[in-house]
C-alpha positions, 0 to 999 in steps of 0.5 A, a space after each residue: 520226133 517233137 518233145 514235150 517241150 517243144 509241143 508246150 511251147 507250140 501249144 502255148 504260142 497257139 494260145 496266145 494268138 488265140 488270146 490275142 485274137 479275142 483281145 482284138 474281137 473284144 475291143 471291135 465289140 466295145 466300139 461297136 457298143 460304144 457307136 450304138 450308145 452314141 447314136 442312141 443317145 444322139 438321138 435323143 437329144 438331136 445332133 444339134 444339141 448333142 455337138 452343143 452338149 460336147 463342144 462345151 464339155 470340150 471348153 470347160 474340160 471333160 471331167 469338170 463338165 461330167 461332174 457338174 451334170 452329175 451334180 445337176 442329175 443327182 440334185 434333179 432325182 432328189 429333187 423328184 423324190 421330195 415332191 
């Protein structure tokens, strides 16, 4: 005959493999999503462009590169609006 204890801590080791399980589903998904966003961008801009585009982010360091496009990005918006 099992315990009550002994079926809670089946109960909860069933639970954390589910757990697990949906972490690693979870995290399959989001690189999917991630690929689809890349490819989608990519062709926007072309592959061409796109490695440019990474090939200097990479030299003037990610961050850096991020923050001046989205000073350019912002300034362009306002820029639109004003006209």
């Amino acid at each position: 005959m099992v315990s009550k204890v002994e079926r809670e801590q089946a109960a909860i080791a069933a639970a954390e493999n589910d757990l697990a399980e949906r972490k690693k589903r979870l995290a399959e998904l989001k690189k999917e999503e991630a690929e689809k966003e890349l490819s989608k961008l990519t062709k926007k801009v072309g592959q061409e462009r796109a490695i440019r585009l990474l090939e200097l982010a990479v030299k003037v360091k990610p961050k850096a590169a991020i923050e001046a496009l989205e000073k350019v990005a912002t300034g362009a918006q306002g820029g639109a609006a004003n006209a």
